[in-house]
N, C-alpha and C positions, 0 to 999 in steps of 0.2 A: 880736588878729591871728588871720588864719585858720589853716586846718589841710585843704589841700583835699587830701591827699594818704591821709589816714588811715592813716601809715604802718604801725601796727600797730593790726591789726582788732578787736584786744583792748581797745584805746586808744579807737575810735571808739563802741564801743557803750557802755561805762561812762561817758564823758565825750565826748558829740556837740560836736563842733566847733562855735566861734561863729559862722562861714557858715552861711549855708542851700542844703541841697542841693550841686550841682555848680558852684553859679556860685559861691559864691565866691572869694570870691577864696584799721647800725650795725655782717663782718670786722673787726677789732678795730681800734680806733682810728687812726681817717681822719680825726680833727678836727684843724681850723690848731691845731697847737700855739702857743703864745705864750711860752712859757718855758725848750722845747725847741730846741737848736740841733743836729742833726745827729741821730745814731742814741741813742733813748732808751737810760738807761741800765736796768739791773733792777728793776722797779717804781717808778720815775721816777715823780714826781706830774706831769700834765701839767693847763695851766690853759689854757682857750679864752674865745672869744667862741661857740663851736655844736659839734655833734657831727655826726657822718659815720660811716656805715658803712662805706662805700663812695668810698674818694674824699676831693679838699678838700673845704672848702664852698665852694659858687659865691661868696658875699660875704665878703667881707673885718670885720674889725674897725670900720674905719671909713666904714662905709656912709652917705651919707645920706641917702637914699632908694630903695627899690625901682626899679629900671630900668622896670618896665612899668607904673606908673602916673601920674599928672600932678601932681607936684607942686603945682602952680598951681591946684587943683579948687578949684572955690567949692564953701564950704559954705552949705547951705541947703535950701527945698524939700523934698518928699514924697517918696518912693517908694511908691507903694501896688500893692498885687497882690493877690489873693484865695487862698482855699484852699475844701476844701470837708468838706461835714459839718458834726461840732462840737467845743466843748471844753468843759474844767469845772476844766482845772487849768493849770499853768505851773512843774512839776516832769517832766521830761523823763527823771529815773533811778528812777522807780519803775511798777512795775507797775499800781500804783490808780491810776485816773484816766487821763483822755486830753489828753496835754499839748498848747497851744497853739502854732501855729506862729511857727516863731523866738525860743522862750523861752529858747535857752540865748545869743541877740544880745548877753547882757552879760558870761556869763563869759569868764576869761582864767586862762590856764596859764603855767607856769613859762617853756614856751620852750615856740619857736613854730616855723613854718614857713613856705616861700614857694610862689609858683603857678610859679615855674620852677625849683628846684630838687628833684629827688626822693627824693631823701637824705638831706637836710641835716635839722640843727632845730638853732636860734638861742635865743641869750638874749634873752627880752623883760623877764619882773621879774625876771631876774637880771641883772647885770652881768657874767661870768663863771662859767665851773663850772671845777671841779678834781674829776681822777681820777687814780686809779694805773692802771699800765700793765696789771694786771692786772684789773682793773675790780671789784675788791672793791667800790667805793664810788663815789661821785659827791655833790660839796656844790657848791650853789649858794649863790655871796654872790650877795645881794639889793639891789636898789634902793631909797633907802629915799626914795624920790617917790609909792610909788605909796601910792592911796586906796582907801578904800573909797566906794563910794557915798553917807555918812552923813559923810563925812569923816575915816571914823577912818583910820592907818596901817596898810599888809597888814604882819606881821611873819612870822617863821618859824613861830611857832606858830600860826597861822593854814594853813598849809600841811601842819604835821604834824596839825592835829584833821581838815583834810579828808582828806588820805591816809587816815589812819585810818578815817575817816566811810563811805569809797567802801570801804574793805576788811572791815567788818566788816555795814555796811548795804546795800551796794550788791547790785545784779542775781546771782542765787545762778551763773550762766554765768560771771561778771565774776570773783567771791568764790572760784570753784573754782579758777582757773586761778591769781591771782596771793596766793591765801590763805600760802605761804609762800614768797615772794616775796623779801620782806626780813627780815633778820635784826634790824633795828636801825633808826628813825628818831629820829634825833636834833635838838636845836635845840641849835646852838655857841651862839649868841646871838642879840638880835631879828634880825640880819637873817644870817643863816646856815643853814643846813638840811643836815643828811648823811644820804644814804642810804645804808646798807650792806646789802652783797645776799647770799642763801643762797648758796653755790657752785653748789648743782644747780641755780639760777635759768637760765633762759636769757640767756646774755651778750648776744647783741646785741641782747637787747629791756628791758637795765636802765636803760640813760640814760633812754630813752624813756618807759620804765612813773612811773620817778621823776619825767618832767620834764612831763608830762601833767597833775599833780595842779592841777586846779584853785584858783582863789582864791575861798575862800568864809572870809566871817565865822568864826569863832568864837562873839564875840559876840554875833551876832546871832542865832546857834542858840540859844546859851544862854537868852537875851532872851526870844525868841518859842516857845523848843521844836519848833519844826518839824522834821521828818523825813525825812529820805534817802528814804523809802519808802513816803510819805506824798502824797496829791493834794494841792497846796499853793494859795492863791491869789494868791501875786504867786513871780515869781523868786526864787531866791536873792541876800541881799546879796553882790553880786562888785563887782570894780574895772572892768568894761569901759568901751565908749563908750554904751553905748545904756541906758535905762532903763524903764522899764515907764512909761507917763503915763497910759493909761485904757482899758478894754474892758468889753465888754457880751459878756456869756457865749453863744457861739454863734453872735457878729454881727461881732465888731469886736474887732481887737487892734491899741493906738498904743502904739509906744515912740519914747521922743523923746532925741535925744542930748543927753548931759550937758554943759552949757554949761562948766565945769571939770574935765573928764575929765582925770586926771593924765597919758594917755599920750599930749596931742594932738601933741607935739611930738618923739614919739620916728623916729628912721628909720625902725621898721616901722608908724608909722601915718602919715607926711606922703604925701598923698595918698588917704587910706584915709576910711572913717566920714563921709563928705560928704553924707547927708542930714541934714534937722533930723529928719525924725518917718518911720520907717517905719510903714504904716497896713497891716491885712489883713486884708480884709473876706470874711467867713463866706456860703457857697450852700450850699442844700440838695440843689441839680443842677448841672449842669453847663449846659443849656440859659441857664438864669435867668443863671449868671454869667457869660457870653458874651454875652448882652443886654443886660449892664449895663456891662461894659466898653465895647460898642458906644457906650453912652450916655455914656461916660467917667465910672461912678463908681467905677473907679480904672484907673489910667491901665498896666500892666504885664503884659501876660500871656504867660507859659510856656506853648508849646502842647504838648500831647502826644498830642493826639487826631490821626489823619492823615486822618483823612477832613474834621476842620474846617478841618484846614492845607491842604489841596488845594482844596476848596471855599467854607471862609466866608470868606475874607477878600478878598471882592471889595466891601464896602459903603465908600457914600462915603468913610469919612474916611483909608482905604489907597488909595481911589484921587486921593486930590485931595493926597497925602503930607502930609498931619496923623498918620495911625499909620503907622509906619514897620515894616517884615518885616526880622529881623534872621535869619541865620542861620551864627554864631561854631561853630567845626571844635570841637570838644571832644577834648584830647588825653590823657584821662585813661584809667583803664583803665573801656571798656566796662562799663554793668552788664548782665548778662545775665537778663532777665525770664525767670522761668521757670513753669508749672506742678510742685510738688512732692507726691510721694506722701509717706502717711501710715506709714512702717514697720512702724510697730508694730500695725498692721491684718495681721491671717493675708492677705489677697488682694495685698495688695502685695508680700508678702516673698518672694515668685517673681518672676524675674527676667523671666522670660519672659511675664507675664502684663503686668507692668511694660510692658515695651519692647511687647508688643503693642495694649496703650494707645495708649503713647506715636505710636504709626504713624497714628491714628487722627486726631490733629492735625493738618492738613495746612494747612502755613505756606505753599506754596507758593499755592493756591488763595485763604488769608486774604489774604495781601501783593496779589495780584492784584485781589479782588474786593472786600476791605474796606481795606484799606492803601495802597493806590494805590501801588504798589509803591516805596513810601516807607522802608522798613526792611530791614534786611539780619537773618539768622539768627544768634543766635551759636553757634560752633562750639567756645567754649574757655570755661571760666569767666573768664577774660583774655584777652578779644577786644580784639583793637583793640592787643595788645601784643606782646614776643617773650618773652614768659612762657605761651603758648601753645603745647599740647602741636601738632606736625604730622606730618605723613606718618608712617613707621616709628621706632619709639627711634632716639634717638642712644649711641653706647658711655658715656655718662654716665648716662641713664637705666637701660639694661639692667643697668648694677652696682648699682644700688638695686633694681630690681624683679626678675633673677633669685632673690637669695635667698629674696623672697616667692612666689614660682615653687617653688620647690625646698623651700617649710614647706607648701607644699600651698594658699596665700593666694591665690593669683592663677592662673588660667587660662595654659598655656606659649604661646598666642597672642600674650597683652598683648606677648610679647617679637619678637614679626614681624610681626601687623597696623598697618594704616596705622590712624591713629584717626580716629574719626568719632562725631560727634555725634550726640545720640539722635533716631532719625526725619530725619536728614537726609538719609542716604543713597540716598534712592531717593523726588526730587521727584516731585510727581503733582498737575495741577491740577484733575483732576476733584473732583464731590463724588456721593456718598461717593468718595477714592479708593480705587478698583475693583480696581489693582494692588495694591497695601497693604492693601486688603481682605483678598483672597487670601493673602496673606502673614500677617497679623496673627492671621487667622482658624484657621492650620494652626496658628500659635504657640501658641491657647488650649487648639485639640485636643489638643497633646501637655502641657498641662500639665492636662488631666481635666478642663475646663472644656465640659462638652457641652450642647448643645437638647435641652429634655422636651419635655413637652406645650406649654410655654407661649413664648412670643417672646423667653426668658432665656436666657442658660447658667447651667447649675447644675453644683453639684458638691457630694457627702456632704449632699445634701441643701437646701443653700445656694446663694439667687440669687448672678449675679456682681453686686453693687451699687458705686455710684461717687457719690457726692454731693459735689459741688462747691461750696465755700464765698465769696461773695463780698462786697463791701460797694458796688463801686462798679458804678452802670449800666451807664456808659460800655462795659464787658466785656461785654456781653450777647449783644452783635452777634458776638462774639470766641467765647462760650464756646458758643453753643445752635448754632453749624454743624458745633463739635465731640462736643457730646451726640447729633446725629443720627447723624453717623459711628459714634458707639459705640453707640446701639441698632441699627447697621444689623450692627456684630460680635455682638449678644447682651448686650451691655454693660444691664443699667436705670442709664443716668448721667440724673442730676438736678443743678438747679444751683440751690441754695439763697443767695439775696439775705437779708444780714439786716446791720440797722444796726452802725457803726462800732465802738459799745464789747462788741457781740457780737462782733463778728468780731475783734477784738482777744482777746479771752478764750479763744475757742474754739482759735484759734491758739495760744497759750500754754500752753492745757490737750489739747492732741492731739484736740480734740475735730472731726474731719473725716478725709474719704478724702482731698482735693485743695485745694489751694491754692496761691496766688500765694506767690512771691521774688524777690526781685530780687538776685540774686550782685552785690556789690561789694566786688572783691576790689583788696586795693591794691598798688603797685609795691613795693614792699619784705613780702611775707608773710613772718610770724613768728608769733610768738606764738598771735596770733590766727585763724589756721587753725584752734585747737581749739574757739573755739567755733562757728566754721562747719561741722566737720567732725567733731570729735572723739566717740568713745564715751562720754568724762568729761564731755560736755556735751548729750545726747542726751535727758535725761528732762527739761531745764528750760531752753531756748536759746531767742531771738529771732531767733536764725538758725540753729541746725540745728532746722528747721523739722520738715524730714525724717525725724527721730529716726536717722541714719544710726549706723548703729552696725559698724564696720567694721575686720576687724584687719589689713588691710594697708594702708588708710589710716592709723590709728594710727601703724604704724610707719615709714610717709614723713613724718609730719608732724615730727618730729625732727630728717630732713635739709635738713629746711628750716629750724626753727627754729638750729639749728648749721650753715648754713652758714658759713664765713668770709670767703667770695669773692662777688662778684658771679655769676661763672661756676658758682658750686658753687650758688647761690640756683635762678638761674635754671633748670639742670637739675635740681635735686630739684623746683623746681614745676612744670616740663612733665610731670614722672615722675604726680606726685600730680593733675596736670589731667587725663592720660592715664587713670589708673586711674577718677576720680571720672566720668567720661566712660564708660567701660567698666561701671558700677554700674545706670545709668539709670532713679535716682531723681527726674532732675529733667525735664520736657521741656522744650527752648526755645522760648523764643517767639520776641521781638524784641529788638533796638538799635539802636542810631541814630550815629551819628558827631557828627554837627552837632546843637546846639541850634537850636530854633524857639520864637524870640524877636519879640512885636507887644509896641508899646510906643507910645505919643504922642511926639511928636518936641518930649518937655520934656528929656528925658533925653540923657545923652550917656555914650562910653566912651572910652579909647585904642585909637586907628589902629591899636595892633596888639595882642593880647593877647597874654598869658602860655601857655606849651602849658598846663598843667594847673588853669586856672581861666578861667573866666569873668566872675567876677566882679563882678555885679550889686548885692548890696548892699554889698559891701567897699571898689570902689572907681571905681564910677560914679557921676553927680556930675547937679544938677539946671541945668537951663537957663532962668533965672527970663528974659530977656530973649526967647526963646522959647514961655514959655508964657505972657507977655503977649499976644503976638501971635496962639495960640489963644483966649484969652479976650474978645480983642477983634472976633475974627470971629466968634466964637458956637459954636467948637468944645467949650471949656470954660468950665464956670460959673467 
């Protein structure tokens, strides 16, 4: 079962959810109790069916299937869609190697979650948990149905070597944060597991961090030796529905679902897992795999380009409605693409030379002339939600950010300006813009940044330099109308193109002025704020790219992680979206609301989706009587 919510960001990057991407498909105890009648009593053990921060859960105990998917889906048929680049592994938590797309399609975690609840997390191989009122602990009893892939039974101890595996191997961001985390992982019995948690642990991110742990072999570690941190070449043995069945390095990845998969019959898979073979076929451009799509060799494609969504999909087979233009609202939270600077580079770490960059973007000019003004700006690291910092603080805010006011942390504005994102404030469609010119340009002067002899600004001696890190083409069009803008300030920006598993490394190892992120921040922050944000995660993150190192963020990140209210959540993260906004390390680029979905009309979905998934490989289904009918007119082979 999916996890399209990634409720804690801490959770998402150690253990990627088994969806891919966006389509797929804890204030102290808000869970249905089931043993509880009325007001718990003093550390009361309380036993559920899921956990809630915030709130019931939407589902009850006796669900029998998810409301927004079809019970009725034939199973059967392909899904196929592309990706691009290459690979050489299919271990997703380690740093070696470049893992293959949708390689984690088979793992499964303790308890799961749904595409319309944003809250909640359920028992999937558990059958209930139990906790005390004060959340010292959380055990799951287990199901003892489920398999492994090879047929053996998952037991508990299978779930304590993985915990372990992720906490002592896993990602050094992952390993910082939850290193003492628990005090105690215990096995009651095979099908038992207790977690007991430090005190200083963060409460409402313990169920969660516990129920996360994926199901991986034991045995099968043992067996083969493979490594957490190791390029691997097939998956981990896990319990899911999908399997690895055959790839060609760089060309081709098929996984084919498992014809006795223990969980076909559970409520959160009736309707789910409805292909036989997801197939994803590898391009080296983006051209070639749009040509080949055209030609239907595979029939699904995600667009994201907006100059191909506006213009290419005028050829036959969109217009005789053999490929179908879908385009589903996405109601999750915004990701906010961004350009992020390098910190820990001397020219970045003024603020003012920063933000005078940052002007030199001009979004308004790209959405117009490259974008077809298809994209909106984001303005919040949570666009699209009301975890969005606006206008001036609220009395919620200003009591978390005066005292960083008054230790000298924060600028006494943050506590009256309206916020605004970086380079937004002052649209300009010109190129170079001419106003933002003038602006950006006084910025440099007051930070010593002056014209010699030569077309530079210098300063103690040193050009101003900006070299731009990218892997993928398609940006090219994006990034060299931005390089001119900055030699027309004195900028020398360069935009260095270099293959996927460089620009992977260089990334990792600070080695760049500028690069690409994409902020995906999720409806419930906690834990996970540190390592998008935090100074303890700043010399070794896959997400504080930025090397941000910042001590009044530090100190918001706390109010978030200890909220115990929805309302107390909410305002510590406008507080912390306001500041990181006021920092202007990152600049915006785009987002989008709605996916741009072409697809061959073998495929089908539900009339109505879920708000926070999409849900394409989880729980869209194929239409074999349909794509008879393509292949009989000569659409498809």
């Amino acid at each position: 079962m999916t996890n399209p919510k990634a409720r804690a960001a801490v959770a998402s990057s150690a253990f990627p959810s088994v969806a891919m991407l966006k389509w797929s498909g804890i204030a102290i105890l808000g869970a249905l109790a089931v043993t509880v009648a009325g007001p718990a009593k003093a550390n009361e053990v309380i036993v559920s069916h899921g956990y809630s921060s915030f709130g019931d859960l939407k589902h009850g105990p006796d669900i029998t299937h998810l409301p927004y998917v079809n019970p009725d889906a034939p199973k059967g048929g392909e899904m196929s869609t592309w990706a691009l680049g290459t690979f050489d592994s299919f271990n997703q938590y380690a740093r070696d190697g470049n893992p293959a797309a949708l390689n984690t399609i088979g793992s499964e975690r303790i308890l799961t979650s749904t595409s319309d609840d944003p809250y909640g997390m359920y028992c999937y191989l558990c059958t209930t948990l139990e906790y005390d009122e004060e959340l010292t602990y959380v055990q799951f009893n287990l199901r003892e149905d489920v398999r492994f892939w090879d047929g053996t039974q998952l037991t508990a101890h299978d779930l304590k070597f993985t915990n372990e595996l992720f906490r002592t191997k896993g990602i050094p961001e992952y390993r910082r944060i939850v290193e003492n985390f628990f005090e105690k992982v215990e096995v009651i019995d095979d099908f038992t597991i207790k977690f007991s948690f430090n005190p200083e642990s963060s409460k409402r991110d313990r169920v969660s961090i516990a129920g996360i742990t994926p199901s991986f072999s034991k045995k099968w570690f043992e067996e083969t030796g493979a490594e957490l941190d190791k390029a691997t070449d097939a998956p981990f043995m896990s319990t899911g529905p999908y399997v690895l069945d055959s790839f060609d390095y760089n060309r081709q990845v098929i996984y084919r679902l498992k014809p006795d998969f223990w969980g076909a019959d559970h409520p959160f898979s009736i309707g789910h897992y409805n292909f036989e073979t997801i197939r994803t076929e590898y391009f080296a451009d983006r051209t070639a795999a749009f040509e080949a799509f055209k030609t239907g060799a595979y029939l699904f494609k995600a667009e994201t380009d907006p100059k191909e969504w506006a213009t290419g999909y005028g050829f036959d087979n969109v217009k005789n409605g053999s490929v179908k233009l879908d385009t589903p609202v996405d109601g999750t939270v915004g990701q906010a693409l961004s350009f992020v600077f390098n910190l820990d580079r001397a020219p970045w770490q003024d603020i003012k030379v920063r933000e005078a960059v940052s002007l030199m973007f001009n979004f308004e000019w790209s959405n117009k002339a490259l974008f077809y003004d298809l994209f909106e700006r984001p303005d919040s690291f949570w666009p699209n939600t009301d975890l969005a910092a606006t206008g001036v603080p609220s009395e919620g805010e200003i009591a978390i950010l005066k005292p960083l006011v008054d230790e000298g942390l924060l600028p006494a504005s943050i506590l009256t300006d309206e916020v605004t994102a970086q380079a937004i404030q002052e649209a300009d469609t010109n190129r170079p813009p001419r106003r933002l010119l003038r602006q950006a340009s006084k910025m440099l002067d007051e930070a010593g940044w002056e014209f010699g002899d030569g077309p530079f600004r210098m300063k103690d001696g040193e050009t101003l330099k900006l070299n731009i890190i990218q892997f993928n083409p398609l940006y090219d069009r994006v990034v060299n109308p931005y390089i001119e803008n900055l030699k027309a300030l004195g900028v020398d920006a360069t935009l260095e193109r270099i293959d996927r598993a460089q620009y992977i490394e260089r990334r990792r190892s600070g080695d760049f002025d500028m690069t690409n992120q994409g902020f995906q921040m999720p409806f419930e922050p906690s834990l996970g704020m540190e390592q998008w944000f935090s100074s303890k995660t700043a010399d070794n993150s896959s997400r504080n790219l930025m090397r941000l190192r910042d001590p009044a963020v530090d100190k918001i990140i706390p109010a978030i992680v200890d909220a115990e209210s929805l309302e107390d959540l909410k305002t510590a993260t406008r507080a912390l979206d306001r500041v990181l906004l006021s920092l202007r390390f990152a600049i915006p680029q785009w987002y989008k609301k709605e996916n741009w979905l072409a697809y061959y009309d073998v495929y089908r979905r539900p009339a109505e989706l879920p708000p926070l998934g999409v849900g394409v490989y989880d729980f869209w289904w194929y239409d074999q009587e349909a794509a008879d009918k393509l292949k009989a007119s000569g659409v498809l082979r």
